[in-house]
N, C-alpha and C positions, 0 to 999 in steps of 0.2 A: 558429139555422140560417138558409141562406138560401132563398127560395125554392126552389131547384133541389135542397134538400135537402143540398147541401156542408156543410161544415164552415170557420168564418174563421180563417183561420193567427191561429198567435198570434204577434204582432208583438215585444209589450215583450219577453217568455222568448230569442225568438232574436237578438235588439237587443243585449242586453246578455251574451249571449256573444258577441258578436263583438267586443262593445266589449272584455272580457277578453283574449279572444286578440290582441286589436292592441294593448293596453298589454302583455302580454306578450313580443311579438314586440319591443316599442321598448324595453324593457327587455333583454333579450340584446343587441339590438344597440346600448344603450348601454353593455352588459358588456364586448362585441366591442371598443367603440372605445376604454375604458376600458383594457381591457388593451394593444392598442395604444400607445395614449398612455403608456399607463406602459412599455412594452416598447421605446418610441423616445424616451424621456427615460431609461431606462438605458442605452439603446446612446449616444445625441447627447450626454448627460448624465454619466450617472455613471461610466460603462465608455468612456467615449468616447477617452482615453489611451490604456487597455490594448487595446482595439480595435485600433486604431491603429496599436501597437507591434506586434502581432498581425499584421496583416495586412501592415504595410509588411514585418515579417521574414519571409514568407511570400513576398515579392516583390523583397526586397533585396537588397543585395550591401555587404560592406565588404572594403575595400582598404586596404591600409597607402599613406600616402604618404612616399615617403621622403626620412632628412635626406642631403644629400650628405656621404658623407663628406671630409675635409681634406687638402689637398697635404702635401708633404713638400718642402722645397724646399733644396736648397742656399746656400749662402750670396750665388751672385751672382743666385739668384730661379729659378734651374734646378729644373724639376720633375723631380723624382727619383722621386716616387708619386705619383699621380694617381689621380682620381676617373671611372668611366666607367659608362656607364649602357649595360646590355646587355637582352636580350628573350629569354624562354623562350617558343617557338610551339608554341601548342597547340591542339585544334581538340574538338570536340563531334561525337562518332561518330554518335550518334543524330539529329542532325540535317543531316549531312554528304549532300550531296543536289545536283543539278543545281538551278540561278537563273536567274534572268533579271539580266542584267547591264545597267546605264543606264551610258554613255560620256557625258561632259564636257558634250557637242553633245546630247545627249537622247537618243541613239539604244541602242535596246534589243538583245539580242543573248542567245541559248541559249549556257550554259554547263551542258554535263555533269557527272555527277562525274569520271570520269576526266578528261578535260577542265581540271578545276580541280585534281584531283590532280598531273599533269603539269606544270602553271604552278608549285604550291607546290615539287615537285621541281628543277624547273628553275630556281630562287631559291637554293632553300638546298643544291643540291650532290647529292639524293637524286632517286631513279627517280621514276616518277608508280607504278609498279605497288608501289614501295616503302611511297609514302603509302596507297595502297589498302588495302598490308596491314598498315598501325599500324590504321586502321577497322575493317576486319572483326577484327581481335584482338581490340580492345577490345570488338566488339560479341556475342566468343563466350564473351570470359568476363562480360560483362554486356549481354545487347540492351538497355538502359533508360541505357549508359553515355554521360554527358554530356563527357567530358573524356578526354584521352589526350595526350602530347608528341609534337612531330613533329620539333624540333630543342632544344638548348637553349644558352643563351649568344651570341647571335648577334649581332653589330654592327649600330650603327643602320643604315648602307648596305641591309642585307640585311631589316632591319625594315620601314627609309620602302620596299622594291620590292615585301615582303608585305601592306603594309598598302593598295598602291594595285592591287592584283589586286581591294580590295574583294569578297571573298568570305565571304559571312554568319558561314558557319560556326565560322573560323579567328579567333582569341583572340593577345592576347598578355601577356605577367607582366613586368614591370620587375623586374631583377632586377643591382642597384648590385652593382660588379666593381672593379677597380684595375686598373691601367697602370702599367707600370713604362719610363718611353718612354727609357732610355739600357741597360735589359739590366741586365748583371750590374755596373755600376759602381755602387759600394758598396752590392750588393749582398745583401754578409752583414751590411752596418749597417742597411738598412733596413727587411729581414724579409718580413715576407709576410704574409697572411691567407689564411684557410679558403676553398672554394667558397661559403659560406653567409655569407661579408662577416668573419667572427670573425679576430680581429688573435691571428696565433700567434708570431710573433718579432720579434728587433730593435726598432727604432723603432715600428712598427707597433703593436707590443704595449707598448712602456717609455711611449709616447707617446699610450696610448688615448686617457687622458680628454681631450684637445686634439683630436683627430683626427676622433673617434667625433661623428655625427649624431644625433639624436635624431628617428624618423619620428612619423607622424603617421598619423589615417586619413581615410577618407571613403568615403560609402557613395552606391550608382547603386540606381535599380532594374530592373529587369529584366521583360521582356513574359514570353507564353505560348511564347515561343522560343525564349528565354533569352538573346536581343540585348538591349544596354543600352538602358534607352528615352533618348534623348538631352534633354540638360537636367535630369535629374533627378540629376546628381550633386549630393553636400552635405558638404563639409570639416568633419569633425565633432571634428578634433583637427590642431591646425597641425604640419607638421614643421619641425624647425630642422638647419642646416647645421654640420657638425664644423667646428673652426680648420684653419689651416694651420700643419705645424709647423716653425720656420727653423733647421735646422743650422747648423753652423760649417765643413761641407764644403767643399771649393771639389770641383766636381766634374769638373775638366779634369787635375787634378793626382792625384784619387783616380785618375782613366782611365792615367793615366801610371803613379802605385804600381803600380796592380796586373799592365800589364803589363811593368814590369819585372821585378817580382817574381814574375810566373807562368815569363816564359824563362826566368829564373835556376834555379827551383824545376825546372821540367822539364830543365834543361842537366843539373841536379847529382842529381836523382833524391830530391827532397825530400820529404817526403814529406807537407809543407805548412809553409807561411811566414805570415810578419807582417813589416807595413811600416809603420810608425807617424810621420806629421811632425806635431808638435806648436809651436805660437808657445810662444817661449818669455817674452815679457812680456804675454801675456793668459793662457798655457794651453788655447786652443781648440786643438781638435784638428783639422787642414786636410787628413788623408787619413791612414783605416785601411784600408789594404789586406789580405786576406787569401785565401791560396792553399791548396785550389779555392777558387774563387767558385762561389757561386749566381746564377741569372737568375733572380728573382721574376714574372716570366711564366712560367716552366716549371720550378716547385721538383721538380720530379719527377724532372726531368733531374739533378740534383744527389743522391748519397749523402746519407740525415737527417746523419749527425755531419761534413759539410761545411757545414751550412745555415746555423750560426752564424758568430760571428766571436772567431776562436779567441783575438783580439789581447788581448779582453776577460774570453774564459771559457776559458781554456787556462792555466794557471799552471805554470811550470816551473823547474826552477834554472837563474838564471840565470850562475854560476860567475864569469868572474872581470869579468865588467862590474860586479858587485858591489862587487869592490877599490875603485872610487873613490868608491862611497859608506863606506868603512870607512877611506880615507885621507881622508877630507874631514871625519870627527869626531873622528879623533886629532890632525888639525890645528888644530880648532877647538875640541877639547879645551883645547889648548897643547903635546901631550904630544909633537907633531914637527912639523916644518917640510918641506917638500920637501928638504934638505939633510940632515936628521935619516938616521943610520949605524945599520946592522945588516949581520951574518953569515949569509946565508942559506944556508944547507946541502942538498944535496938533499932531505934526512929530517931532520925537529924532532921529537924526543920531550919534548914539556912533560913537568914534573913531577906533572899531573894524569896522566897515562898514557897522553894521542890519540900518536895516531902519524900525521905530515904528513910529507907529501911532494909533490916538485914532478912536473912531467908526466914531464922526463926527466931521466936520469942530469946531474950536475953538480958540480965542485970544487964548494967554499965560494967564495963569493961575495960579494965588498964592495960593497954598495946604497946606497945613498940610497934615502929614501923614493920619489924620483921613477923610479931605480933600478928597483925592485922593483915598479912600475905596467909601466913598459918591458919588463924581462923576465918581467910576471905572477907572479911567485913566491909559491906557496903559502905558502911558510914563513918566506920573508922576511914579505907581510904580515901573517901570523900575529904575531910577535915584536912589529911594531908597534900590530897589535891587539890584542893580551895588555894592551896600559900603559892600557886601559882598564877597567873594570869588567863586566862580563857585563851590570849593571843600566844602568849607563850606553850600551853600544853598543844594547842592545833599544831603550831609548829614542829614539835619536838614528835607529834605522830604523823605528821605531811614525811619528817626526817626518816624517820621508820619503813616507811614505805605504806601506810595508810591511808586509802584514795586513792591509788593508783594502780593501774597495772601494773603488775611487774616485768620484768625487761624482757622476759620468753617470749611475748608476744602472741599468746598462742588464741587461737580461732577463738572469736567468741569470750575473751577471759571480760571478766567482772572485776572492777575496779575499786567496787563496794562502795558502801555511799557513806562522805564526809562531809556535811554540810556546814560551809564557812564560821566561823566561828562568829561573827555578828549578827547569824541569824539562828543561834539559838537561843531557846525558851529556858527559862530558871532551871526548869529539871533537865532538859539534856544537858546545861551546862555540866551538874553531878554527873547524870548518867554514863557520859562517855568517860568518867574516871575506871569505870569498873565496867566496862566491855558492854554497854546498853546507849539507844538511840544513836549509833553506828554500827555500819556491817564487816567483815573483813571475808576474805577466801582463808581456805586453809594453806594456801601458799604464801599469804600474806603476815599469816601465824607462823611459821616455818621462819619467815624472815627475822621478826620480830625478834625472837631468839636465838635465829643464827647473830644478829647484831650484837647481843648482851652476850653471847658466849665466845666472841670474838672481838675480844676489850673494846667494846663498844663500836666496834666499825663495821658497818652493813655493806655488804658485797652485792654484787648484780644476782639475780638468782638465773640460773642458766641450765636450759635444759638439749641446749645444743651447740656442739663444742665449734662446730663446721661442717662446709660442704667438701666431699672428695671429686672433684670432677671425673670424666669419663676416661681423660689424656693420665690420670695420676696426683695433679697436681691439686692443692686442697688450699681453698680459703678460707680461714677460720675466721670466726664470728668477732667482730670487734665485742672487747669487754671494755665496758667504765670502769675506772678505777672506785676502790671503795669508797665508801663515807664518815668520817670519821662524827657519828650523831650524839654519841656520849662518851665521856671520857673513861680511859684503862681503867680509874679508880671506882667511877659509878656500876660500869658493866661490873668488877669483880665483888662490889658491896651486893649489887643486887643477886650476882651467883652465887654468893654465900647465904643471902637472904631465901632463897629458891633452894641451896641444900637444906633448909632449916624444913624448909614447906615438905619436902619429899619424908626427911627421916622422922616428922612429927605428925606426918596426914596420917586419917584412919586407914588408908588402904594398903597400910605397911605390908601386909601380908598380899597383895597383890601386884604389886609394880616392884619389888625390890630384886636388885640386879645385882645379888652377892660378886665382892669383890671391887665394886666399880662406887666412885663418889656419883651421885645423880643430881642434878640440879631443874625441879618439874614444878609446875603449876595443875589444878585443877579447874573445870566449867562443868557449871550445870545453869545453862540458860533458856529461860522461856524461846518459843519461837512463835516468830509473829503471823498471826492468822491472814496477814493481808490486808484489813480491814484497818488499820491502825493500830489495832489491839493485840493481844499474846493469846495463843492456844494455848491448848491444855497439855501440849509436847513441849519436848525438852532438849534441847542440843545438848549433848553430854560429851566435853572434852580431853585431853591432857596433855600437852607439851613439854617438852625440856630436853636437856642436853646431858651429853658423857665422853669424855670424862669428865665432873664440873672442874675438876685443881688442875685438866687440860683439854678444853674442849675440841672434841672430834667431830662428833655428829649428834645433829636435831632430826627428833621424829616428835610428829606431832599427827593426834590422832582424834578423829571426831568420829561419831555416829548421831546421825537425825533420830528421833522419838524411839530409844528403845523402851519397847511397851512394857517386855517385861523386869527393865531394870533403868528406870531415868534418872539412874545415878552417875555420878566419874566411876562410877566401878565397872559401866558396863567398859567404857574403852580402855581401862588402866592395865587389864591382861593384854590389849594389843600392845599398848604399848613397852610393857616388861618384856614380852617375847621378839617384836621387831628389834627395839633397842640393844636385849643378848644377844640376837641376830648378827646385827651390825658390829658389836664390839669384837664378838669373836672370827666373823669373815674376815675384817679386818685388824686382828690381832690388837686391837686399842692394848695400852700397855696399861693394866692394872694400879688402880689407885693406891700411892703410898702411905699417905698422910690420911689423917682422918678428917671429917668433915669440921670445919668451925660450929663449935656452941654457940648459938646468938641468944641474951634476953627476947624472951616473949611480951611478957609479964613485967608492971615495973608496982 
């Protein structure tokens, strides 16, 4: 103790607790840092990716970048479809709101909401109390609602005047569209696509994989506003551009087909037509017309079962345009000549049991085979198509291109129905001599006589020459080489036999092509009610070729039930004025020689 009688603290006992509690305390807090450090070597470290991915999608945005889709182009480079880039405007209810507005020159400026409602209205055609009430809708069936349309599909014009109103709120969606910038000309060849870019006819669709783009994406990210933060976009997948695809169209002479053959169709109450000119030494096809037309800007405006193009997906008998493909293989048969004699009687009863007959009453009649094209006689070319085999004429119209699609391949074509030759009945055996109990398209007609006016050798019929890729480079469409189906000498009997039909038909005064040798047939055929039986309509035809002493080009022309004339008269004016069309666009060189005289009559 000390004097004063205290007591002396004790020093060492509280020394070395304290010393405890401070190595205590530096131990938690190297626990503290420890876990730390391990807590930001897994975020920096390990998790630092998934982190990453985490929050930037928490803040980001992806967007498709898209491939443009590919022209359509005519053959003289005419865009027929076209690619256009349109904007869906839409704006973000919940943060739709009066700004401050900064002008060019730096000067700042109140903009209200109505205010800014009123400006988007007066862009795109709609009220400002209009746009106020796409806002408040959106905001009663959701107040947390970031999104709502204010217009959509809207031309760049109307985009670059929304986009310089510079208003926070308003949004807008690329959203790739077609242009059809000539309208309904070849129209029903080119087809159309969905609202949504999807290719649903025609070209469009036979043509995807050429046409069709491939998009891409990239992604922004986006503040607590939900404005993009600028600079932060990132292309995270490249897009690429569809081809261009190059038809065989001329599209100044499609414009001419179709309306010739619309006034015609309307003069005579038809009840829809085809107008087919075909080259006849390549087989490209330079204008399919078809009546109605559709405007691929406004498919809407068009009935669906007008949309297509009937020339391709329409098959029908085509009666006696037929006769010269079934005089052109008993020729080259051997088995007649254009001079070759038969008794054609009103009514032929073979001894198979059909029963033929011609349209009207008539003595017996002395033909020639070139005869019996002139006066169309059922029954005359029956007797002459008898002297072949049933196996033998299926073939020689399989050769023709009969029963098949033709090699365009386009959406939907009709192959027309040819049914085996062992499973016909007595009378279609006859029938099919003279264009009846078979169907064909009117591209399948087109062919038939591009063969005969091309010494007998049938070409691919081709409605697309190639794709031009996006890079430049173009891969053209493989072509088959032709067919040689009847011989030089057949084909030219029977085009002299077919000048004889032109310069001796009654419609002299309506198809004749001053100046030019014409080599044409005529049809007037029942059409079949569906039922198995024939309506009371008429497919009324005409086909043939010019020059015939050098054939250039096939036009072949049909019209369904013209009510007021179910004659070949109704489509024989299409086809005198298509045909002068054609001879003179293309300069065809003027016939020298005159047409061959053949006996009719023996």
């Amino acid at each position: 103790m000390h004097q004063n009688g205290q007591a002396k603290p004790r020093r060492n006992g509280s020394s070395a607790s304290g010393r405890r509690r401070t190595a205590a305390s530096i131990v938690v807090l190297f626990v503290i840092i420890a876990v730390f450090v391990v807590k930001l070597v897994d975020i920096q470290v390990v998790r630092a990716d998934t982190l990453n991915a985490e929050s930037l999608g928490n803040r980001s945005v992806e967007d498709p970048v898209y491939g443009s889709r590919g022209d359509i182009l005519a053959a003289d480079g005419t865009v027929l479809a076209g690619a256009v880039m349109r904007y869906h405007v839409t704006l973000s209810p919940k943060n739709a709101k009066g700004f401050t507005r900064t002008t060019a020159d730096g000067k700042k400026s109140k903009v209200t909401l109505a205010q800014a409602a009123a400006e988007i209205g007066a862009v795109t055609g709609q009220t400002g109390d209009g746009i106020l009430g796409i806002i408040s809708k959106a905001l009663a069936d959701n107040p947390d609602s970031d999104f709502a349309y204010v217009v959509k599909g809207v031309g760049v014009d109307v985009y670059r005047a929304l986009d310089k109103l510079d208003i926070p709120w308003l949004y807008f969606k690329k959203s790739p569209s077609r242009v059809y910038p000539n309208g309904a000309v070849a129209g029903n060849l080119i087809g159309f696509v969905s609202s949504s870019g999807e290719a649903q006819a025609g070209l469009e669709l036979g043509q995807d994989s050429c046409l069709a783009g491939t998009n891409g994406t990239e992604t922004y990210e986006k503040g607590g506003d939900g404005i993009p933060i600028p600079g932060s976009s990132v292309v995270t997948k490249q897009a690429s551009d569809g081809g261009d695809v190059l038809s065989t169209i001329d599209s100044d002479l499609q414009w001419y087909a179709q309306q010739t053959l619309a006034a015609q169709a309307q003069s005579t109450g038809a009840a829809w037509g085809t107008a087919v000119v075909q080259e006849v030494k390549t087989g490209k096809l330079v204008a399919v017309a078809d009546y109605p037309s559709v405007d691929p800007n406004n498919v809407n405006g068009t009935d669906p079962e007008n949309r297509g193009s009937r020339a391709f997906t329409a098959s029908f008998e085509p009666g006696s345009n037929f006769k010269a493909l079934t005089a052109a293989s008993v020729v080259d048969a051997g088995k007649a000549n254009p001079g070759s004699e038969v008794v054609a009687p009103y009514r032929y009863l073979p001894d198979n049991g059909a029963n033929i007959n011609d349209s009207t009453q008539h003595p017996d009649l002395n033909l020639t085979l070139t005869g019996v094209l002139i006066e169309s006689s059922n029954t005359g070319m029956s007797k002459f198509g008898e002297r072949l085999s049933d196996h033998e004429r299926y073939d020689y119209m399989t050769k023709f291109g009969i029963g098949s699609e033709s090699e365009v391949g386009f959406p939907s074509e009709d192959s027309g129905i040819l049914h085996p030759w062992e499973d016909w009945d007595p009378q279609t055996k006859y029938a099919t001599m003279f264009g009846q109990g078979l169907t064909a398209t009117a591209i399948q007609m087109a062919s038939v006589y591009q063969t005969i006016a091309n010494s007998g050798v049938r070409l691919p019929v081709q409605l697309v020459e190639g794709c031009r890729q996006a890079d430049g480079t173009e891969t053209h469409q493989p072509v088959a080489a032709g067919r040689q189906v009847i011989s030089a000498a057949a084909a030219r009997s029977t085009a002299d036999m077919l000048e004889n039909v032109y310069a001796n038909a009654w419609l002299a005064d309506k198809w004749k092509i001053p100046g030019y040798r014409v080599a044409s047939k005529t049809s007037t055929a029942q059409m079949p009610d569906g039922h198995g039986g024939y309506s009371h309509g008429y497919l009324v035809s005409v086909s043939g070729f010019a020059p015939a002493d050098d054939p250039q080009y096939v036009v072949s022309v049909s019209l369904a039930d013209p009510v007021n004339m179910n004659t070949s008269a109704a489509p024989a004016p299409v086809f005198q004025k298509v045909m002068s069309q054609v001879l003179k666009k293309y300069r065809a060189v003027p016939s020298g020689n005159p047409a061959p005289v053949l006996p009719a009559n023996w």
